[in-house]
Backbone as CSV, one residue per row, in Angstrom:
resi,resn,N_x,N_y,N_z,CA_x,CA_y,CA_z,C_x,C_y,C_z
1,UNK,128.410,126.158,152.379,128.005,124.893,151.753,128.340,124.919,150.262
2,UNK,129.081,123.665,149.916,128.921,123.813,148.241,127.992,123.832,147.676
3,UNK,127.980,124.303,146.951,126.848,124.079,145.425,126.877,122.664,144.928
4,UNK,125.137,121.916,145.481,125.189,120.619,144.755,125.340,120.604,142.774
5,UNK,125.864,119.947,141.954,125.928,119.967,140.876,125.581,118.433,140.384
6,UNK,124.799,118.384,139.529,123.943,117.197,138.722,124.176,117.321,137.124
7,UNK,125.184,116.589,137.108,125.566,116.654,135.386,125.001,115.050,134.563
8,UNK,124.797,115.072,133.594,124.229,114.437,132.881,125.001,113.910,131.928
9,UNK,125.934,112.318,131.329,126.499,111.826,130.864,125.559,111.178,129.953
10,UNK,125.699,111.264,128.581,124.588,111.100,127.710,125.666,109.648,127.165
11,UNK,127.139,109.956,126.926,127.483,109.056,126.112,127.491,108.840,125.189
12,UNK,127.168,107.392,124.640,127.048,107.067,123.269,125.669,107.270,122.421
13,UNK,124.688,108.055,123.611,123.713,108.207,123.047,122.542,109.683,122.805
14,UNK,121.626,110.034,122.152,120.262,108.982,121.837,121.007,108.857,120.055
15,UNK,120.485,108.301,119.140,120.735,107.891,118.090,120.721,109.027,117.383
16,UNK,119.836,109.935,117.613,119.701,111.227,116.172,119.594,112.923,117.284
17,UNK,119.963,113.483,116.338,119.680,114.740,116.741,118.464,115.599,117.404
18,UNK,117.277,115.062,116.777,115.638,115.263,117.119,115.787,114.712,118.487
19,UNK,115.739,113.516,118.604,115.750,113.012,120.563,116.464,113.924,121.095
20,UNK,118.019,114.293,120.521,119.046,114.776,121.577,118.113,116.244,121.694
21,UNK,117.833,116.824,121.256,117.011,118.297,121.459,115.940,118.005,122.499
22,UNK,115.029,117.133,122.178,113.853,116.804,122.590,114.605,116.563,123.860
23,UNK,114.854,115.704,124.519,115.197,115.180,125.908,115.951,116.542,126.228
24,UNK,117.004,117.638,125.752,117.428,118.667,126.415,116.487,119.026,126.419
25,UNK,115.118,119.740,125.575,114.289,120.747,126.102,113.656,120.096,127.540
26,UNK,113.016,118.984,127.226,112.885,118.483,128.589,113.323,118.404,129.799
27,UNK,114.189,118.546,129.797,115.448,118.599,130.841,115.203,120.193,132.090
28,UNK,115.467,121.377,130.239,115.226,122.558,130.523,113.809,122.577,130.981
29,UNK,112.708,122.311,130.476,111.395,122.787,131.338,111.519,121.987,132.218
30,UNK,111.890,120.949,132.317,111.914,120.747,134.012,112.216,121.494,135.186
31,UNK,113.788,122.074,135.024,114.628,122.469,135.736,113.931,123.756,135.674
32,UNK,113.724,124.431,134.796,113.066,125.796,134.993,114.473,127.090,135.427
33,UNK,113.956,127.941,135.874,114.871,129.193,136.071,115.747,128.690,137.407
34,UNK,115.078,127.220,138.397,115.884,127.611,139.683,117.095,127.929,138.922
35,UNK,118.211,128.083,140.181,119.715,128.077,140.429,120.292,127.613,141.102
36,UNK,119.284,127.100,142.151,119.594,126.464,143.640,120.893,125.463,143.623
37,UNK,120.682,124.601,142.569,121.511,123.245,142.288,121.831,123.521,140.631
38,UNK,123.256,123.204,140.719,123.831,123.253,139.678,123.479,122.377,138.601
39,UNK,123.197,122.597,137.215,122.904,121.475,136.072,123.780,121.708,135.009
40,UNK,124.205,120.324,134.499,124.564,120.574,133.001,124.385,119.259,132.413
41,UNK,124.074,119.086,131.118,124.060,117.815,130.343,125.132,117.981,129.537
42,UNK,126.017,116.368,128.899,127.266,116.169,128.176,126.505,114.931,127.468
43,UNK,125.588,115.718,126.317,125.715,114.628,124.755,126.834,114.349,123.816
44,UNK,126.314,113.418,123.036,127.682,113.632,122.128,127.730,114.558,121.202
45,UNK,129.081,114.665,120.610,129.845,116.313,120.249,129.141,116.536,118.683
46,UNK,128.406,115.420,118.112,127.856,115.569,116.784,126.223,116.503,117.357
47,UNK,125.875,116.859,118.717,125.025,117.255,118.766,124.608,118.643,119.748
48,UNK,126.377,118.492,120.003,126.714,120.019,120.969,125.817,121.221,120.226
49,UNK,125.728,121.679,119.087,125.620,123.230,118.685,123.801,122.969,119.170
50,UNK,123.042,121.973,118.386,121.487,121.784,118.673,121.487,122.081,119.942
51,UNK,121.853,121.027,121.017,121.704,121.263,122.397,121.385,122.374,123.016
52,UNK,122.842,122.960,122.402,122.893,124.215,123.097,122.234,125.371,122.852
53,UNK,121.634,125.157,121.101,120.396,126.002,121.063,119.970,125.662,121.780
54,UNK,119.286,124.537,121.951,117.505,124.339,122.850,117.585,124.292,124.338
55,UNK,119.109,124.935,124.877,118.819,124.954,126.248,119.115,126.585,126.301
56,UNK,119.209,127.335,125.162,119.116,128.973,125.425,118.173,129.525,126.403
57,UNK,118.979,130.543,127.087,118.132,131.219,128.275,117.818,130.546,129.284
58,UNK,118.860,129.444,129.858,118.264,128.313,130.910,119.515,128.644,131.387
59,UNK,119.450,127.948,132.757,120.715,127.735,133.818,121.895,126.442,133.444
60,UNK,121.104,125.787,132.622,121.841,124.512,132.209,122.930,124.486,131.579
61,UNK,123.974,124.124,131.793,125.378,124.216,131.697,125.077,123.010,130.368
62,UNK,126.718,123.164,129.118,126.579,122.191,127.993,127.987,122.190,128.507
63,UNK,128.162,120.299,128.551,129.109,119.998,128.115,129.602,118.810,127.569
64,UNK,131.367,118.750,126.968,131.624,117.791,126.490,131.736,116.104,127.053
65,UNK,132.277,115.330,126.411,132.479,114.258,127.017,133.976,113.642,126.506
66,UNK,134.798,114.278,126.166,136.031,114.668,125.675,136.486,115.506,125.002
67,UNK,137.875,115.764,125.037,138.612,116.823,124.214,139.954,116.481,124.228
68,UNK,140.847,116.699,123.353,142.294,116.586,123.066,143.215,117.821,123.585
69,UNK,144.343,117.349,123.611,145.167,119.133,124.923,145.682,119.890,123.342
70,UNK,146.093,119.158,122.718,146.482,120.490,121.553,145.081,121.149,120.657
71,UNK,145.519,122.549,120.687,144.885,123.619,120.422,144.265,123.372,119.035
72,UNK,145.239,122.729,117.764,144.725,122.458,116.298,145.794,121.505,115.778
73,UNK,145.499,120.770,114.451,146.631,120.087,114.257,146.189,118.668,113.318
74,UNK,147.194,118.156,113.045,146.805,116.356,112.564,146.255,115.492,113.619
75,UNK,145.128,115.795,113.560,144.964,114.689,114.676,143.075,114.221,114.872
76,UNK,143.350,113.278,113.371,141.816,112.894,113.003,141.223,112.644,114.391
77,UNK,140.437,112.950,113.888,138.967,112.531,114.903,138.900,112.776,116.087
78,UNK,139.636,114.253,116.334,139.491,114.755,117.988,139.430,115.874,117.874
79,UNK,139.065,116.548,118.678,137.705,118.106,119.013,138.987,118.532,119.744
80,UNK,139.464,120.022,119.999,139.936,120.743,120.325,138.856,121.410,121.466
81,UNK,139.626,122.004,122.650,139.024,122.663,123.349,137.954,124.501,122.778
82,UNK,138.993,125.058,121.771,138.378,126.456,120.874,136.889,125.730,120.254
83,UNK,137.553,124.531,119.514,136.084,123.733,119.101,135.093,124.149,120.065
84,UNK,135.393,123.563,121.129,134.104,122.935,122.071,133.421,124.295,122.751
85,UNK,134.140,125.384,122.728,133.967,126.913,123.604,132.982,127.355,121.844
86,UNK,133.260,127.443,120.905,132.460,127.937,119.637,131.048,126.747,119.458
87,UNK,130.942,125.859,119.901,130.063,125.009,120.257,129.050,125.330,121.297
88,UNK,129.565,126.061,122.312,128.701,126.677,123.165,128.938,125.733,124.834
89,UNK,130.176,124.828,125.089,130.106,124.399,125.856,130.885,125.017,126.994
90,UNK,130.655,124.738,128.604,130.726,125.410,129.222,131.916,124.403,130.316
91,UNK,131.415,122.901,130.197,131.802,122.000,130.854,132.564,120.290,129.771
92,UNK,133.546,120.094,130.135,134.285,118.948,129.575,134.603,117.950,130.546
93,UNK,133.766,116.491,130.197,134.112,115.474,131.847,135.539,115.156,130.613
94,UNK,136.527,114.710,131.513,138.125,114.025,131.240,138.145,112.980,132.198
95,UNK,139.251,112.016,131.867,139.373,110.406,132.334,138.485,109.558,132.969
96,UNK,137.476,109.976,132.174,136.057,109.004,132.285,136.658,107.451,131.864
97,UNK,135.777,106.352,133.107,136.918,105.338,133.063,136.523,104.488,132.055
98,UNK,135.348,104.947,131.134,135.341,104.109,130.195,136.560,104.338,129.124
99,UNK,137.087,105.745,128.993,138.444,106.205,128.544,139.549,105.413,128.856
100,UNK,139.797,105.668,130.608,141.225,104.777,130.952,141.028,103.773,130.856
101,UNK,139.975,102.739,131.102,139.909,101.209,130.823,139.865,100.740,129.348
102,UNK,138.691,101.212,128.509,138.463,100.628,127.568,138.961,101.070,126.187
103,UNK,140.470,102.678,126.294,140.951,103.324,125.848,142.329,103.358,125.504
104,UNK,142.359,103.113,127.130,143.366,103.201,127.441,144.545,104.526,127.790
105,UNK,143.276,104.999,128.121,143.632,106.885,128.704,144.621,106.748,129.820
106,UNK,145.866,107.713,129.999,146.524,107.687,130.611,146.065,108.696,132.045
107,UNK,146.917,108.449,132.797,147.172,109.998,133.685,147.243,111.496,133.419
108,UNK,148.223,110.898,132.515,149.243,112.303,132.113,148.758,112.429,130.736
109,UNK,147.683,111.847,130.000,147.394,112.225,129.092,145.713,113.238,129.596
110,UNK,145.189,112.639,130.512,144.318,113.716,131.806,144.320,114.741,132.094
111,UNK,145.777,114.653,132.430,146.502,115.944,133.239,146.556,117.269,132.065
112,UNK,146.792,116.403,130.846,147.450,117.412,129.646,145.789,117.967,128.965
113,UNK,144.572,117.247,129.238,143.755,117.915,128.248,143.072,118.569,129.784
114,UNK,143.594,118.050,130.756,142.569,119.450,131.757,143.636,120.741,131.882
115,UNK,144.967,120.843,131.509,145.518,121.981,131.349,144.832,122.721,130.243
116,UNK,144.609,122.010,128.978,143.814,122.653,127.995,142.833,123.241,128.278
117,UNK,142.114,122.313,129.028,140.412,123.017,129.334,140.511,123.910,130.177
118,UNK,141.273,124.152,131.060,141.701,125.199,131.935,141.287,126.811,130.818
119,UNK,142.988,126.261,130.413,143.084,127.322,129.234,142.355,128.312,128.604
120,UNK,140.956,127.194,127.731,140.228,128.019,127.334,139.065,128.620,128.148
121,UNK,139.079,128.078,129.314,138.141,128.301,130.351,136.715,127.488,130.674
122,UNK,137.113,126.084,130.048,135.864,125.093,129.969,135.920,124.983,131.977
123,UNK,135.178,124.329,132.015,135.213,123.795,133.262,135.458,122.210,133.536
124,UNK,136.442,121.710,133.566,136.899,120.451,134.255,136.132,119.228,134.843
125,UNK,135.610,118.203,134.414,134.714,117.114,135.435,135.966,115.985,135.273
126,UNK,136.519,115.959,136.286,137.642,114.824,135.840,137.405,113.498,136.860
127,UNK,137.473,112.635,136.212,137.086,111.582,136.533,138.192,110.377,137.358
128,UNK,137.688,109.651,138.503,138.723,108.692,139.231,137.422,108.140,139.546
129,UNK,138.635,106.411,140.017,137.668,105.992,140.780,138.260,104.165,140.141
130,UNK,137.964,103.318,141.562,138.984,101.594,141.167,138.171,100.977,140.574
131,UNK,138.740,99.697,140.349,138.157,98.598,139.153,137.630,97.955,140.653
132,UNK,136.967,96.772,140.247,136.247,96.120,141.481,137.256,94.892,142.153
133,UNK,138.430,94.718,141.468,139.426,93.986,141.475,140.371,94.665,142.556
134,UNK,140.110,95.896,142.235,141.205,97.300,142.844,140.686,97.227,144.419
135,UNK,139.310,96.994,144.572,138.552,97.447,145.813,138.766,96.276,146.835
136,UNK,138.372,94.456,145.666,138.666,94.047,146.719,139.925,93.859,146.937
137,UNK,141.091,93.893,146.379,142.245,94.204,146.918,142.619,95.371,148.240
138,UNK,141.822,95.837,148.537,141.778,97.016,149.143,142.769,97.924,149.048
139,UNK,143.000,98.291,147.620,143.905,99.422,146.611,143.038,100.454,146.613
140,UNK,141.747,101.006,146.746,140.663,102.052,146.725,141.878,103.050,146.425
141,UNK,142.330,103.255,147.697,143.026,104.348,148.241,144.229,104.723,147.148
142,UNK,144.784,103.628,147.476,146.138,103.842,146.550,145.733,104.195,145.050
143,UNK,145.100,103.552,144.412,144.465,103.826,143.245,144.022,105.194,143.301
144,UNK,142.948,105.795,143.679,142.535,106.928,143.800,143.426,108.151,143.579
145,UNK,144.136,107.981,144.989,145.747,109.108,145.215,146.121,108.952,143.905
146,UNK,146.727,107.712,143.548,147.274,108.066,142.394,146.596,108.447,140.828
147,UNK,145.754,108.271,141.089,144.822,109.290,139.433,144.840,110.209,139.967
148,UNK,144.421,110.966,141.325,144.729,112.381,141.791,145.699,113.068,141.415
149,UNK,147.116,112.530,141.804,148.115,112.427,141.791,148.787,113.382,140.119
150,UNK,148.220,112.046,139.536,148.963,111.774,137.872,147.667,112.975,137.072
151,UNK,146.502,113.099,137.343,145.888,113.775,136.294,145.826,115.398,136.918
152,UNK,146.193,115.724,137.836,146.382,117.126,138.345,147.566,117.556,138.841
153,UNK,148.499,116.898,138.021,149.963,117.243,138.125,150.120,119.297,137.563
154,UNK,150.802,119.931,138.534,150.958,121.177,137.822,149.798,121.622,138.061
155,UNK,148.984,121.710,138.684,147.355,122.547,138.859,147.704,123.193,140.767
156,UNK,147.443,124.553,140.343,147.311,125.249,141.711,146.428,125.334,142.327
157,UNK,146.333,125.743,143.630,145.169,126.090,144.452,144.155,126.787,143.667
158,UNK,144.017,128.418,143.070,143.556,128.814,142.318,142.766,128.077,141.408
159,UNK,143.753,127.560,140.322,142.748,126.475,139.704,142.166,125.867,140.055
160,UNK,142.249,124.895,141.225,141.547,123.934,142.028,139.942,124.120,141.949
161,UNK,140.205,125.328,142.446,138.921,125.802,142.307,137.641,125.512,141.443
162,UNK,138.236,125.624,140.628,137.373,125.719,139.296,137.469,124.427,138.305
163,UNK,137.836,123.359,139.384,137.663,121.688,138.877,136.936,121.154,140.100
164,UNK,136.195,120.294,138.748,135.001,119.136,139.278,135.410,117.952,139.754
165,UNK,135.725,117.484,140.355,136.110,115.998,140.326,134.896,115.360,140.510
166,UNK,134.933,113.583,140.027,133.764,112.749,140.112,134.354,111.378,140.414
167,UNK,134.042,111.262,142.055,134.474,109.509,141.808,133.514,108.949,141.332
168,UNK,133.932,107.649,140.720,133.217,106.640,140.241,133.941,105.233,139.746
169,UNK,133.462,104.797,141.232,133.771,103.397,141.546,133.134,102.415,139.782
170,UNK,134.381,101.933,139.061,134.122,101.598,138.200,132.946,100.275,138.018
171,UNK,133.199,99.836,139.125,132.368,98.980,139.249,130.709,98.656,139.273
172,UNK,130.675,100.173,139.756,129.286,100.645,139.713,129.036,101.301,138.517
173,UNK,129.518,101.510,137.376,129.189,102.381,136.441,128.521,101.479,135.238
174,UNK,127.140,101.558,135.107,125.956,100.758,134.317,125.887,99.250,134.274
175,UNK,126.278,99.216,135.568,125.808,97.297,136.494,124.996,96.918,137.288
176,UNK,124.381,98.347,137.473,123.255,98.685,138.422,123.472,98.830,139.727
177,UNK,124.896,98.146,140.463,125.731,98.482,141.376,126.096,99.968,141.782
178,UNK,125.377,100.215,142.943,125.737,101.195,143.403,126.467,101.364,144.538
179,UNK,127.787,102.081,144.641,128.192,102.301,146.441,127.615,102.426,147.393
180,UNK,127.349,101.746,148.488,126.275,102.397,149.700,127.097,103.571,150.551
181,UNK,125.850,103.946,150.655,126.416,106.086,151.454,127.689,106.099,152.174
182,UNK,127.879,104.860,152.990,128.752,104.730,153.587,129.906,104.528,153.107
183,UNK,130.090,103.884,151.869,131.190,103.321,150.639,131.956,104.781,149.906
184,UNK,130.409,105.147,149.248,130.808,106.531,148.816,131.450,107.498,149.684
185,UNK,130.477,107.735,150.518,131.474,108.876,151.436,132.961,108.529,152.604
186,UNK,133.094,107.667,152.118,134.004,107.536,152.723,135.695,107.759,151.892
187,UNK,135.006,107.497,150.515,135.850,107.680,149.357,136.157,109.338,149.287
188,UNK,135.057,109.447,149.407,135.120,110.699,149.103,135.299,112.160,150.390
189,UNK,135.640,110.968,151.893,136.427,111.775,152.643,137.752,111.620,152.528
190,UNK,138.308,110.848,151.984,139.441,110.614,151.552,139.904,110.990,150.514
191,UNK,139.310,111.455,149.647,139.388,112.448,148.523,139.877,113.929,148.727
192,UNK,138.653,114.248,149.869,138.958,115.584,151.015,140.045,115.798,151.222
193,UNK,140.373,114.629,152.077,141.822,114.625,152.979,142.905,115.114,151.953
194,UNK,142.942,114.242,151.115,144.313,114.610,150.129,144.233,115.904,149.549
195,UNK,143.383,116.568,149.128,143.004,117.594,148.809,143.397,118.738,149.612
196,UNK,143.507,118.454,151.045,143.429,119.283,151.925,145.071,119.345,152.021
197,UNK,145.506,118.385,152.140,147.021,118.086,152.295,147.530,118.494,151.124
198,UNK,147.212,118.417,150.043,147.907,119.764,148.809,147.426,120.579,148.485
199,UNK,146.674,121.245,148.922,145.960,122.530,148.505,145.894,123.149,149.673
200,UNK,145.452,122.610,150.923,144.975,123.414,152.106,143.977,123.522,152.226
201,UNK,143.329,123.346,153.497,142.014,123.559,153.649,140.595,124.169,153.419
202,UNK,141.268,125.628,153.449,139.770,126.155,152.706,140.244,126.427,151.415
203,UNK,140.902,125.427,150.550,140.415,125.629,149.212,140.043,124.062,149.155
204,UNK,140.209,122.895,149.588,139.622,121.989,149.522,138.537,121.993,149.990
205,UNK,137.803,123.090,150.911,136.936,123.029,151.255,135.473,123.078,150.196
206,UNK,136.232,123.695,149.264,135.398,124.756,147.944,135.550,123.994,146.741
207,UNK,136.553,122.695,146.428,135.902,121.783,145.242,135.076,121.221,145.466
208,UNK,134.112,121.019,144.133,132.999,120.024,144.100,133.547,118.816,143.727
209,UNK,132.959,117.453,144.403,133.546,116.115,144.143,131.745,115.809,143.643
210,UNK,131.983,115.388,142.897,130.414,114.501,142.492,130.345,112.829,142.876
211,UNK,130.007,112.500,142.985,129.490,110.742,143.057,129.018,110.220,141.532
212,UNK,129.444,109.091,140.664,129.029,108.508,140.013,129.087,106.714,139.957
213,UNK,127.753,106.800,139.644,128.048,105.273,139.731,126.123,104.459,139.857
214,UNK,125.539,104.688,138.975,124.330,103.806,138.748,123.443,104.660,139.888
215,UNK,123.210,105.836,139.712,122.754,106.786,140.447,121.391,106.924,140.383
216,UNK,120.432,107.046,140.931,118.735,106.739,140.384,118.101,107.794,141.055
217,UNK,116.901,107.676,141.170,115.802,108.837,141.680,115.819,108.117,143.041
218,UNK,116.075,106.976,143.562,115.585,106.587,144.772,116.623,106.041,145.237
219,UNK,117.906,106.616,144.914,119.176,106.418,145.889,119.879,107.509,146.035
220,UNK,118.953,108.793,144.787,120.268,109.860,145.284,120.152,110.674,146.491
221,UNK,119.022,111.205,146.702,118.523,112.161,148.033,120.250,111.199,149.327
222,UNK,119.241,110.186,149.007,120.886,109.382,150.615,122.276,109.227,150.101
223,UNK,122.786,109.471,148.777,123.801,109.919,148.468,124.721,111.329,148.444
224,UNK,123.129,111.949,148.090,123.834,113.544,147.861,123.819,113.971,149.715
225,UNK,122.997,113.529,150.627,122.930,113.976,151.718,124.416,113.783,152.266
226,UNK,124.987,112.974,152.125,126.657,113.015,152.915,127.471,113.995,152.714
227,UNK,128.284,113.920,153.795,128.987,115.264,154.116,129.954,115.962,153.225
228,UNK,130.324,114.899,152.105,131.282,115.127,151.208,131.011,114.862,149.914
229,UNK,129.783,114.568,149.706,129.436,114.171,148.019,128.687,115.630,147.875
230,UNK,129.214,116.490,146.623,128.660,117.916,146.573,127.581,117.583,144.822
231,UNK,127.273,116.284,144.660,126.320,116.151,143.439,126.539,114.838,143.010
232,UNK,126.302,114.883,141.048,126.454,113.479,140.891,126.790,113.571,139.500
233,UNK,127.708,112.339,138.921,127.699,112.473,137.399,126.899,111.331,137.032
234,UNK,125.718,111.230,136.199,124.121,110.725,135.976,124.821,110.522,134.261
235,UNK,124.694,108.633,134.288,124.776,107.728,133.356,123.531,107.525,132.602
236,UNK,123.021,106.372,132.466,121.957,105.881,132.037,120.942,106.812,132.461
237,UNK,120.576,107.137,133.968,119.279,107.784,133.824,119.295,109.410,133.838
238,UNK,120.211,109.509,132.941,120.102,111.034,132.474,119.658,110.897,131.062
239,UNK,119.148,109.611,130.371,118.815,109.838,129.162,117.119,109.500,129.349
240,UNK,116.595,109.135,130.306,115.273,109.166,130.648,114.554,110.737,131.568
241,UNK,114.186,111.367,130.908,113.783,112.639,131.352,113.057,112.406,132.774
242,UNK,112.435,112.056,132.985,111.554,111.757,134.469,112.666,111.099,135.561
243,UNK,113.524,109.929,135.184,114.589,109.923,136.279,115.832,110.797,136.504
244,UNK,115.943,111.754,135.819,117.069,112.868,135.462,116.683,113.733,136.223
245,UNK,115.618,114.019,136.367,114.153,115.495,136.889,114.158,115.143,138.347
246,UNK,114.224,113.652,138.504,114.037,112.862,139.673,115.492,113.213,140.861
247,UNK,116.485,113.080,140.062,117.725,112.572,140.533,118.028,114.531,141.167
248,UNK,117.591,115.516,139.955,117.866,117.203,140.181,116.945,117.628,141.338
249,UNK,115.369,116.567,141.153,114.553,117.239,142.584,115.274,116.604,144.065
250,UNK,115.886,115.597,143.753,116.640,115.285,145.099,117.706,115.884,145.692
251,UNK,118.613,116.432,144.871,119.178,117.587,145.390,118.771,118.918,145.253
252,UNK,117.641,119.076,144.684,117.200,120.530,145.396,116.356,120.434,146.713
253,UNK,115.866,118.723,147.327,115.417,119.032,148.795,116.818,118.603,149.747
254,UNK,117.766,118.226,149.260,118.877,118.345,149.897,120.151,119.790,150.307
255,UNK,119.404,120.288,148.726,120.269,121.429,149.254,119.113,122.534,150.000
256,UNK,117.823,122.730,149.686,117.119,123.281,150.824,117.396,122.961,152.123
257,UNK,117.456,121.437,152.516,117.840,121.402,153.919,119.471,121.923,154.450
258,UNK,119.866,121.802,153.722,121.107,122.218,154.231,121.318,123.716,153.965
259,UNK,120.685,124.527,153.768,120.162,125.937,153.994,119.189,126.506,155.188
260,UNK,119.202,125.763,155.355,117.965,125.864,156.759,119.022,126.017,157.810
């Protein structure tokens, strides 16, 4: 069974440094020593080093919410991967679609900062997933394959490994719209499939795909339960400590049952 994983997309927020600590320690006494289910939170990068003090001696993974593929250089106002590893981070989400939509992030500009993160040994959350235009066109598919496609160009089995992927149906991402179980996993057997068809089976067997998309305390337990969603990447209510706590106790009675 994979390891469920529950990462935490902070975004553009909380406003100051004091909250961003405060809500990680919270986070951390929540979660406590398990291990059962994977955690990490991704604030923003003005508040990486605090964080990552105040989640010392915890299981909780820190990570970014971007990074650039060259190592150092001219290039105002972007964080290097060495940055983000002396920061204390462990995890970097890439082509988050508020990036490719409202950015205008490419594929191959994807492809080039998860070779980076490779590199220094961050860990990968790379992001797909259609516009609602895309869906009802019924492009899901085609769309999908091709961010697959274009942002893991040049990545081996080996590596595979050690990348996150996260669909997230754009449509659902802070509209309150969520995929139903059936929507999601179906995306995300089709995610499988291709996976399986370039990599091979038991190493597709062994990436984690997360689910994102307006994810709550009382929709994830029937999200994370499908056969192919191995966690979740947590928007909005990863900045409320009690629905964050909510969303991590649902996959730790999901991944208990599926230990049984």
């Amino acid at each position: 069974m994979r390891p469920l994983f529950i990462a935490g997309n902070w975004k553009m927020n909380p406003a100051t440094a004091k909250e961003a600590v405060a809500l990680a320690e919270a986070v951390k006494n929540g979660v406590g020593p398990a291990a059962d289910v994977r955690v990490a939170v991704c604030p923003p990068a003005l508040f990486l080093d605090q964080v990552d003090a105040a989640l010392a001696n915890s299981p909780i993974g820190l990570g970014a919410q971007n990074m650039h593929w060259k190592t150092e250089g001219a290039y105002t106002g972007e964080i290097s991967g060495a940055m983000l590893n002396d920061a204390g981070c462990t995890h970097v989400i890439l082509g988050h679609s508020e990036r490719r939509h409202g950015m205008g992030e490419t594929d191959a500009q994807v492809n080039a900062k998860l070779h980076a993160a490779l590199a220094v040994g961050l860990i990968p959350i790379v992001c797909i997933g259609e516009t609602l235009q895309e869906r009802e066109a019924a492009q899901t598919e085609d769309v999908v394959a091709g961010q697959l496609t274009g942002s893991l160009a040049g990545i081996s089995a080996e590596q595979m490994v050690g990348i996150v992927l996260a669909y997230e149906p754009v449509w659902a991402i802070g509209t309150g719209l969520t995929a139903t179980p059936a929507q999601a996993q179906g995306v995300h057997e089709f995610i499988r499939d291709w996976l399986t068809k370039l990599f091979g089976e038991a190493t597709a067997a062994r990436i984690v795909v997360q689910y994102g998309g307006s994810v709550k305390p009382d929709n994830a337990a029937e999200l994370l339960a499908c056969p192919d969603i191995d966690g979740a990447l947590v928007g909005g209510a990863s900045l409320k400590e009690a629905d964050f706590l909510g969303i991590i106790r649902a996959a730790q009675v999901v991944a208990a049952k599926g230990q049984v």
